[in-house]
Residue, then its C-alpha position, 0 to 999 in steps of 0.5 A: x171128955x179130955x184124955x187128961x180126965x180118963x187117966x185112971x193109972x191102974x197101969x203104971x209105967x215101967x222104966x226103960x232101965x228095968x228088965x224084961x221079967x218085971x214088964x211080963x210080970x206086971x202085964x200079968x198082973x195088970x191083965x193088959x198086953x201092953x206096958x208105957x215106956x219111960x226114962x227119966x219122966x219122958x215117954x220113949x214108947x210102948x212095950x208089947x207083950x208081942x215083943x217081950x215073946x220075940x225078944x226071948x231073954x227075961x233078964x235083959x233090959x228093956x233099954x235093949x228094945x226099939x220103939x220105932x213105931x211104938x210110938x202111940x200116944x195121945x195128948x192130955x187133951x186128946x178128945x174121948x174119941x181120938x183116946x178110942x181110936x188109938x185103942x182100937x187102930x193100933x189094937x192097945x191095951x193101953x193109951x199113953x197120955x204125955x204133954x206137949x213134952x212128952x212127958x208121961x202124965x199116965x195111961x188110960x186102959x181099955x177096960x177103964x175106958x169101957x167103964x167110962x163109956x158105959x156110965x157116959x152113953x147110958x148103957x148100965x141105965x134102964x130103957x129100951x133100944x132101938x136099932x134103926x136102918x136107912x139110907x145115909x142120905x135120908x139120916x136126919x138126927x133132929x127127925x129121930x129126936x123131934x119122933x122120940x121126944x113128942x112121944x114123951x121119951x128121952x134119947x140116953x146113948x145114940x150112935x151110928x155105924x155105916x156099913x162099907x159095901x153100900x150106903x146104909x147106916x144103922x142108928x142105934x137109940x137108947x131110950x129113957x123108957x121101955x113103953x115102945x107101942x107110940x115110939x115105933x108106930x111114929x117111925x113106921x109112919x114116917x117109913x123108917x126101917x125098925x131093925x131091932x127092938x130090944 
């Protein structure tokens, strides 16, 4: 999924011309701590809520900031996943979305992105989870699958995490069905490590 399809605009952007007091009273009423920039059409950066605090005088402009640095953005055809990493790497409430141009097409905000997320993964679908542990050298995804499927299930979400002081990894699979007994007996045959059921 392209960023250019999760640009929901349920926060619009300000102008760098407007001031201070409008910014805070539209995160207030947006719920969100940051706020797109934009003159004329073109993207300039982002205003944070941690800014609007320091700079300490509501009636001035925003034209009076910097935005070395808040810079932040994605373009329209920015991968689901780098939308993501911007969110969470440069801790945002909001993800501006601009075309080669910098020209702002609109923002997409973190609780959207969790709604996205949560229809796309299957999360808000009936099924069990299953929470695997193993070595990162002995993951092999078409195994989990191939152990799943021949038990008449289906694989809805599935993601990873690694851990950073060692080399396991966990794997969490979100199934079609909540019949467990065949599924993990299968993993326990081929030595996997059942971490969690739920």
């Amino acid at each position: 999924m392209k960023a250019i399809e999760l640009v929901n605009n349920d926060v619009p952007p300000i102008r760098s011309d407007e001031p201070v007091k409008k910014a805070i009273s539209w995160m207030e009423e947006f719920k969100v701590n940051h706020l797109p920039v934009v003159k004329n059409g073109i993207f300039q950066g982002i205003l944070s809520e941690e800014m609007v605090l320091d700079h300490n005088d509501a009636n001035s402009l925003i034209n009076d900031f910097s935005f070395i640095g808040k810079q932040q953005l994605v373009s329209k055809n920015a991968h689901l996943y780098r939308v993501m990493f911007m969110l969470a790497n440069h801790k945002l409430s909001i993800v501006p979305v601009c075309d080669e141009n910098r020209k702002f097409i609109g923002a997409i905000s973190g609780l959207h992105l969790v709604k996205v997320l949560s229809r796309q993964t299957g999360f808000n679908q009936p099924g069990a989870i299953i929470v695997l542990q193993m070595n990162s050298l002995d993951y092999q995804m078409s195994q989990i699958a191939q152990i799943i499927e021949s038990n008449n299930a289906k694989i809805l979400g599935f993601y990873t995490e690694t851990f950073e002081d060692n080399n396991q990894l966990r794997v969490t699979v979100k199934l079609n069905q909540s019949k467990m007994g065949p599924i993990l007996q299968t993993f326990s045959r081929y030595d996997y490590n059942i971490d969690e059921v739920t």
